[in-house]
PAVOZA-587830 format. One line per 3 residues: their letters; for each residue y, z negated, x of N, C-alpha, C, O, CB. Coordinates in nm, 4 decimals. Glycine has a CB too. Layout:
A) Y:Z:X:Y:Z:X:Y:Z:X:Y:Z:X:Y:Z:X | ...
This chain:
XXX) 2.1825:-0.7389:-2.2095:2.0598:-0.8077:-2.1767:1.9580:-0.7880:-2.2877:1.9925:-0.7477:-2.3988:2.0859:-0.9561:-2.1528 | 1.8139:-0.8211:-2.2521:1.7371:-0.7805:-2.3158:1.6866:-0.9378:-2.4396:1.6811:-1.0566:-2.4076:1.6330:-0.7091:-2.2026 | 1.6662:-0.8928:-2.5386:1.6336:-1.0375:-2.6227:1.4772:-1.0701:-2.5873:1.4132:-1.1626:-2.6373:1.6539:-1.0187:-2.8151
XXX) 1.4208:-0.9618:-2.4769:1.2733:-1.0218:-2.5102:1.2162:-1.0766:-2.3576:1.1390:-1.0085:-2.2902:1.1563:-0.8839:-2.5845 | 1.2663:-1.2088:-2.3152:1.2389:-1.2271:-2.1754:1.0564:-1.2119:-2.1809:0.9969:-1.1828:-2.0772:1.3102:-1.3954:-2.1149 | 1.0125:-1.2252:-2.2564:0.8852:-1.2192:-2.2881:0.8061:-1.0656:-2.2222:0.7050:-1.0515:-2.1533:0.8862:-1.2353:-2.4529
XXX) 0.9006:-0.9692:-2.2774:0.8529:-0.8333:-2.2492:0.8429:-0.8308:-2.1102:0.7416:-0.7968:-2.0490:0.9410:-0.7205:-2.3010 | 0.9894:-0.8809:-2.0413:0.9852:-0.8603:-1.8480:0.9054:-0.9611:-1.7884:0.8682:-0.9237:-1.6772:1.1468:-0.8825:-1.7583 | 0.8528:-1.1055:-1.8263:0.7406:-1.1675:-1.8080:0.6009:-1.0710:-1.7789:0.5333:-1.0707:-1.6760:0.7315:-1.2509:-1.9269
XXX) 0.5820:-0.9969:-1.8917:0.4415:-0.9703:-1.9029:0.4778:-0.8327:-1.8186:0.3812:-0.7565:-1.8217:0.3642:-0.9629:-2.0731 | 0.5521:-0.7972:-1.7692:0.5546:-0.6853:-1.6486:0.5808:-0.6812:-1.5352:0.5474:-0.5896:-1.4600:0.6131:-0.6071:-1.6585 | 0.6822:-0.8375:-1.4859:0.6403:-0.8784:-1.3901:0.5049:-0.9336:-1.3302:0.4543:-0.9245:-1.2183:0.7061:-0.9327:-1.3869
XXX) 0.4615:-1.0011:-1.4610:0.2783:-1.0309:-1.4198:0.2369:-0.9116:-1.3819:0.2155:-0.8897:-1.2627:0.1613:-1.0818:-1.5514 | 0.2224:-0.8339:-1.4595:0.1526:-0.6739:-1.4169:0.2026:-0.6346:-1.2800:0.1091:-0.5834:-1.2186:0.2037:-0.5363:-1.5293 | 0.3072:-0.6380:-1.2118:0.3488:-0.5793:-1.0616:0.2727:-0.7142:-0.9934:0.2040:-0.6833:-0.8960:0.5551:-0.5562:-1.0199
XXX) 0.2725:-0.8229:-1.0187:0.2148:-0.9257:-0.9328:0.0706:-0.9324:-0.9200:0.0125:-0.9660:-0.8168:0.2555:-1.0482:-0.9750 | 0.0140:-0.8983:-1.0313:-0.1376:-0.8811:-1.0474:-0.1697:-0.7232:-0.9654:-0.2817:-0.7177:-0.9146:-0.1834:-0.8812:-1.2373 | -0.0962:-0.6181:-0.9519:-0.1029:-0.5049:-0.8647:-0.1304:-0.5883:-0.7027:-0.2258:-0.5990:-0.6257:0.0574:-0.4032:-0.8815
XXX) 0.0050:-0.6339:-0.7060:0.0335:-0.6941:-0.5353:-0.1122:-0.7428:-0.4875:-0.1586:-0.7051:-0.3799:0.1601:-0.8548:-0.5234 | -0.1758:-0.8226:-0.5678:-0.2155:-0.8970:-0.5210:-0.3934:-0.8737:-0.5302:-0.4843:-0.9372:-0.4767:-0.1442:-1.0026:-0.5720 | -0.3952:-0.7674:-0.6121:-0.5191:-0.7142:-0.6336:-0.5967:-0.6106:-0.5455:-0.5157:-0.5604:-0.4676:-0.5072:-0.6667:-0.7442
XXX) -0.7167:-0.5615:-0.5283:-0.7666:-0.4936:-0.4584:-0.7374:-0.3643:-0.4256:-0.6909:-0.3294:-0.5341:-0.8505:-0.5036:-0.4856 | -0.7306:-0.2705:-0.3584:-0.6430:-0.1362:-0.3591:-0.7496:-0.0319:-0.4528:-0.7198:0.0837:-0.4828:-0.6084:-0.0680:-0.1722 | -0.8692:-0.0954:-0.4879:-0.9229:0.0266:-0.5867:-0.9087:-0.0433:-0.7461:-0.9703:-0.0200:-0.8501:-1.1146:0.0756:-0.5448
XXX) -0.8186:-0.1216:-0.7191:-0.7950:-0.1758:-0.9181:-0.7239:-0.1100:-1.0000:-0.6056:-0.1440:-0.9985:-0.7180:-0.3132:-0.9553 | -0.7558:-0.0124:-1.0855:-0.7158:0.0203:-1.1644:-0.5608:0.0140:-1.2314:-0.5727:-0.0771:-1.3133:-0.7925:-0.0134:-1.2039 | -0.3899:0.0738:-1.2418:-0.3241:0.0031:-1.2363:-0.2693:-0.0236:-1.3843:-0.3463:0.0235:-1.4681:-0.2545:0.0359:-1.1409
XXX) -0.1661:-0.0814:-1.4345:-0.2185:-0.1496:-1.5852:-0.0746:-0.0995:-1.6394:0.0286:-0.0990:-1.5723:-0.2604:-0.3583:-1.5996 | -0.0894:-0.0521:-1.7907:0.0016:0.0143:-1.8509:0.0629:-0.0330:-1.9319:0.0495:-0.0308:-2.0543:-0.0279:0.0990:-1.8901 | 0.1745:-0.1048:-1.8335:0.2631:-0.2132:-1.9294:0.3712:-0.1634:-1.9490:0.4228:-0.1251:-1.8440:0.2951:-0.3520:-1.8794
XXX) 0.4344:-0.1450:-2.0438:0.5380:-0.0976:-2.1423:0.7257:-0.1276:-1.9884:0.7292:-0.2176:-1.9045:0.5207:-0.2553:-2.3513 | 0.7910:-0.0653:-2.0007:0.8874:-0.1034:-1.9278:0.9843:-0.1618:-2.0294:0.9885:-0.0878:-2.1277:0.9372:0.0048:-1.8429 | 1.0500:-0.2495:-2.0393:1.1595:-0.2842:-2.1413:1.2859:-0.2866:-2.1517:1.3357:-0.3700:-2.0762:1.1540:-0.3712:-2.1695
XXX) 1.3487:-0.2381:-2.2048:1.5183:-0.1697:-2.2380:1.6032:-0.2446:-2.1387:1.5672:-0.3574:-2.1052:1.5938:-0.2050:-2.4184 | 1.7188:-0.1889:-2.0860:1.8034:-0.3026:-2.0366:1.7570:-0.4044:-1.9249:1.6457:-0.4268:-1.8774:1.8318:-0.3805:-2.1498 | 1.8433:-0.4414:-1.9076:1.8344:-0.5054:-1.7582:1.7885:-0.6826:-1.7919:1.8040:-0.7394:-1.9000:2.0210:-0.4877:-1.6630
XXX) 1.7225:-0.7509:-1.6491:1.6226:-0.8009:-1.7162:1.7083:-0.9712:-1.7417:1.8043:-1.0184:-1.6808:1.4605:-0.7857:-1.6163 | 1.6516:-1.0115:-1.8204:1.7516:-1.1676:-1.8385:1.7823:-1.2495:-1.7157:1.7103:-1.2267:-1.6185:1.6714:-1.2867:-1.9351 | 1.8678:-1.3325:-1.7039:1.8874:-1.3988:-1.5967:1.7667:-1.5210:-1.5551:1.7918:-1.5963:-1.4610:2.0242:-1.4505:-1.6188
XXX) 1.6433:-1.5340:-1.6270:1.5583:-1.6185:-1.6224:1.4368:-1.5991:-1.5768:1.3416:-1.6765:-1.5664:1.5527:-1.6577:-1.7138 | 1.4569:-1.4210:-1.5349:1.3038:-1.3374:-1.4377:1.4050:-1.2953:-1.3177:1.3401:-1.2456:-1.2257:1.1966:-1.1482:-1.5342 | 1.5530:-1.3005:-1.2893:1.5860:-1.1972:-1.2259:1.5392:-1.2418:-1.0457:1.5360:-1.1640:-0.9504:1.7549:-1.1663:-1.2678
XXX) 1.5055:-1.4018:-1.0460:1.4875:-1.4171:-0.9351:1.3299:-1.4352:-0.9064:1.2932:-1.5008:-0.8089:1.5716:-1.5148:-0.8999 | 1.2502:-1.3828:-0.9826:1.1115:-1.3441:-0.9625:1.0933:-1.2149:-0.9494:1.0039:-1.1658:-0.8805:1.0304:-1.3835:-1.0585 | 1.1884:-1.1423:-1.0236:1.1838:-1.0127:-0.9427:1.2104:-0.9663:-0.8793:1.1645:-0.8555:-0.8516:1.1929:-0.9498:-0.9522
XXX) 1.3111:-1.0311:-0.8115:1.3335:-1.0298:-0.6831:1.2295:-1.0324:-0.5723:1.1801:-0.9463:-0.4995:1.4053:-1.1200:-0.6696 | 1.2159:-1.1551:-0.5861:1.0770:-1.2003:-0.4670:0.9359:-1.0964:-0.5153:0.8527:-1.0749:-0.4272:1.0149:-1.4193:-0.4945 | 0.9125:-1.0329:-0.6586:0.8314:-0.9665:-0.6139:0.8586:-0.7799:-0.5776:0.7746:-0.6917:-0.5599:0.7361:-1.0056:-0.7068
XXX) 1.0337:-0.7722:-0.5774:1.0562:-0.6700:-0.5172:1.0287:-0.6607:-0.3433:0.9770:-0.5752:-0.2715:1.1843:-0.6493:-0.5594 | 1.0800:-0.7702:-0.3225:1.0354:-0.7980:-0.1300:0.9153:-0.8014:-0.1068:0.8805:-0.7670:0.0061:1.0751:-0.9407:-0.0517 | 0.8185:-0.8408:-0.1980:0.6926:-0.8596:-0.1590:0.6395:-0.6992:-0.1933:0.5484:-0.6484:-0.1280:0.6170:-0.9942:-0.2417
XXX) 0.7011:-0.6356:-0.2918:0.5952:-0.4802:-0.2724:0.6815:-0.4052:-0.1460:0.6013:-0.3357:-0.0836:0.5944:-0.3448:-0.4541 | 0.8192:-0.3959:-0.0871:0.8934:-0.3174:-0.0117:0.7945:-0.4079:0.1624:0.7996:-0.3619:0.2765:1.1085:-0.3426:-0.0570 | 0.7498:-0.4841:0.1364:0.6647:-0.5659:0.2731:0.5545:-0.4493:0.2391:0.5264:-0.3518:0.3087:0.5994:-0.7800:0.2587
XXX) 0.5194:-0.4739:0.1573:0.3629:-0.3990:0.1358:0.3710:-0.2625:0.1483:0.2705:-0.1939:0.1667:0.2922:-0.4198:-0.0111 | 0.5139:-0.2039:0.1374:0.5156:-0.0404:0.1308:0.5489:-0.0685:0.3100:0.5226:0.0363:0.3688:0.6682:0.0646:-0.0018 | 0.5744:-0.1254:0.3612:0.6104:-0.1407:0.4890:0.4472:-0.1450:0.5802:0.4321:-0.0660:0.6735:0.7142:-0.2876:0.4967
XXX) 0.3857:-0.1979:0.5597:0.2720:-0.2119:0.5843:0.2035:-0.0838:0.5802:0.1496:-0.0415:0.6825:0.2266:-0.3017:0.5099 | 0.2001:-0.0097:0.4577:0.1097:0.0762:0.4675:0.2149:0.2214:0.5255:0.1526:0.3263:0.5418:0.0222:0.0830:0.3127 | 0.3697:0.2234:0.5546:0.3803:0.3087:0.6478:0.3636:0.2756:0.8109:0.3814:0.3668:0.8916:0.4944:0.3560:0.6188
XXX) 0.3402:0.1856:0.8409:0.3004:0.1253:0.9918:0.1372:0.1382:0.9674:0.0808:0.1129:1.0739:0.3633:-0.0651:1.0303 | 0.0643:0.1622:0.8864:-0.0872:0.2174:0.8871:-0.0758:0.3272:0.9270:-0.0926:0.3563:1.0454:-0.1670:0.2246:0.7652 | -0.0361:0.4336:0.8109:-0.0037:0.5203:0.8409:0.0169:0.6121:0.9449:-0.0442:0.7164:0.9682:0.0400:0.5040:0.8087
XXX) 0.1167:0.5570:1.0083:0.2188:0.5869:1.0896:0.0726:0.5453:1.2426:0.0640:0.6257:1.3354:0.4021:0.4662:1.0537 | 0.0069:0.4564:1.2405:-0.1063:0.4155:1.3474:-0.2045:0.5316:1.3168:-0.2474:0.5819:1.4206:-0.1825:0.2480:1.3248 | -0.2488:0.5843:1.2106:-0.3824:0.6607:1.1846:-0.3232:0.7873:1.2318:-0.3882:0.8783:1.2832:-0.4501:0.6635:1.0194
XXX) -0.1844:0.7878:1.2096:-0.1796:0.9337:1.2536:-0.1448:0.9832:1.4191:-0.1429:1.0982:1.4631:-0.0677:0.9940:1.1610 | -0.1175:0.8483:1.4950:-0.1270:0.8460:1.6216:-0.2885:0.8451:1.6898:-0.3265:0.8910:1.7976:-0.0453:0.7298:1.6544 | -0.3537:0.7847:1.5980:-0.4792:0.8087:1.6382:-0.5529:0.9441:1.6379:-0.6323:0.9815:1.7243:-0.5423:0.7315:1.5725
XXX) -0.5147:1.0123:1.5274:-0.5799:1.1459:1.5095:-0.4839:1.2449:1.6020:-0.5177:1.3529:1.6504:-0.5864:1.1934:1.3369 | -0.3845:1.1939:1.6109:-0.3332:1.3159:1.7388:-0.4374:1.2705:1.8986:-0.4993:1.3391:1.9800:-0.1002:1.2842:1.7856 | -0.4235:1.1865:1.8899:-0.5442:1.1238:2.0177:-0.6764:1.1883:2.0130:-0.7190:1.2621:2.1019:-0.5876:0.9516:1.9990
XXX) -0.7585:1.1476:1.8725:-0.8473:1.2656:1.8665:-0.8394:1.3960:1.8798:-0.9351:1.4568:1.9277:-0.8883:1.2687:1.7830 | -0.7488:1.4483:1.8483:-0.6859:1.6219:1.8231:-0.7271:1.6535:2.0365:-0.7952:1.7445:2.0838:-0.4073:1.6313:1.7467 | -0.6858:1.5889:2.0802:-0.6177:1.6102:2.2110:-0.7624:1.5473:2.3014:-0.7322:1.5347:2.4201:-0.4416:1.5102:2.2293
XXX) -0.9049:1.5072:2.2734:-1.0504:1.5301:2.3027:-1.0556:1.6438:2.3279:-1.0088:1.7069:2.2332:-1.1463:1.5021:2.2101 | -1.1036:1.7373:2.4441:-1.1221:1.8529:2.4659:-1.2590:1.8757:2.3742:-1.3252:1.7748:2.3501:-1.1233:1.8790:2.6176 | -1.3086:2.0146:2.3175:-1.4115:2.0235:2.2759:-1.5361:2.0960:2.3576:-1.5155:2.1886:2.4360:-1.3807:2.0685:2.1711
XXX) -1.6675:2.0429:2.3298:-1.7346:2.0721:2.4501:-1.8364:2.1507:2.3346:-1.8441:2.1283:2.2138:-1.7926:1.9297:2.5675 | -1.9289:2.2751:2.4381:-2.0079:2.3705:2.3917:-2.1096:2.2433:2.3193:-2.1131:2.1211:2.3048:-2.0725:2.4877:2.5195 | -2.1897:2.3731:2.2858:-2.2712:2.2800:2.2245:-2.3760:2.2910:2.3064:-2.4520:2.1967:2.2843:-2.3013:2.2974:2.0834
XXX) -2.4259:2.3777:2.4104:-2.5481:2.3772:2.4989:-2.5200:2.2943:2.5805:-2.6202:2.2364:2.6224:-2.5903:2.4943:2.5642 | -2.3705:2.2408:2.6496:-2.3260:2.1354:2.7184:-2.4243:1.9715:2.7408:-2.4386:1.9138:2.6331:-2.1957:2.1190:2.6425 | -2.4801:1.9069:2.8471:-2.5184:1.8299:2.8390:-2.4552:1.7163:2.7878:-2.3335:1.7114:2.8061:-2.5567:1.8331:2.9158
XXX) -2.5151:1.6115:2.7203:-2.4631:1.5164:2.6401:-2.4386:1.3849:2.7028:-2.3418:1.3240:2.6572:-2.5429:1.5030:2.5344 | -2.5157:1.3191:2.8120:-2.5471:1.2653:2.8934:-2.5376:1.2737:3.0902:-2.6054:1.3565:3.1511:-2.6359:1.2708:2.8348 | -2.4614:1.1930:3.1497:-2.5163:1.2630:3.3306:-2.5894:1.0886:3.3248:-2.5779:0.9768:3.2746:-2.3265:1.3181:3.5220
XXX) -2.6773:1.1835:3.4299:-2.7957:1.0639:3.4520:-2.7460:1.0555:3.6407:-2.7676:1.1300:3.7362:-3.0202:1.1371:3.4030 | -2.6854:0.9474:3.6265:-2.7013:0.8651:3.7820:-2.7813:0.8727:3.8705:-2.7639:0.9039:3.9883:-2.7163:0.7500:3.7833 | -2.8875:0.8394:3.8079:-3.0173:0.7969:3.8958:-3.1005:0.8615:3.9507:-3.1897:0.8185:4.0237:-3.0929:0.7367:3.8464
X) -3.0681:1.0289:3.9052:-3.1535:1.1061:3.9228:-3.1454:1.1515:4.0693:-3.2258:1.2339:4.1130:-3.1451:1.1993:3.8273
């Protein structure tokens, strides 16, 4: 075990301050620390291991939607370009 519960504190903050921050924030270069972490973070890191494997879950079900969408687009026939843009009903 590690003597510095202090060190896995201030790097669990850093993965929690990621989670929870905006997706263009900058991400923060906190030291990783030796050894496995004391028994007094192990169940915060836990909960914030589930909470990033939710979030990696999330963004492959984005993913996984954008790219069903662009096969949808793919599969729009393409029209000339002298092609009318408009049919008028009324005429």
């Amino acid at each position: 075990m590690t003597d510095e519960p202090a060190a896995w504190t201030r790097l669990l903050d850093a993965f929690d301050r990621e989670l929870t921050a905006a997706d263009d924030a900058p991400l923060e270069d906190v030291e990783t620390p030796a050894g496995p972490p004391p028994a007094e973070v192990v169940e915060r890191a836990r909960l914030i291991l589930e909470r990033q494997r939710a979030s990696i879950s999330g963004l492959q079900a984005a993913r996984d939607n954008i790219a069903r969408e662009m096969q949808a687009i793919r599969r729009i026939p393409t029209t000339r370009a002298d092609a009318p843009v408009y049919l008028d009903l009324d005429a």
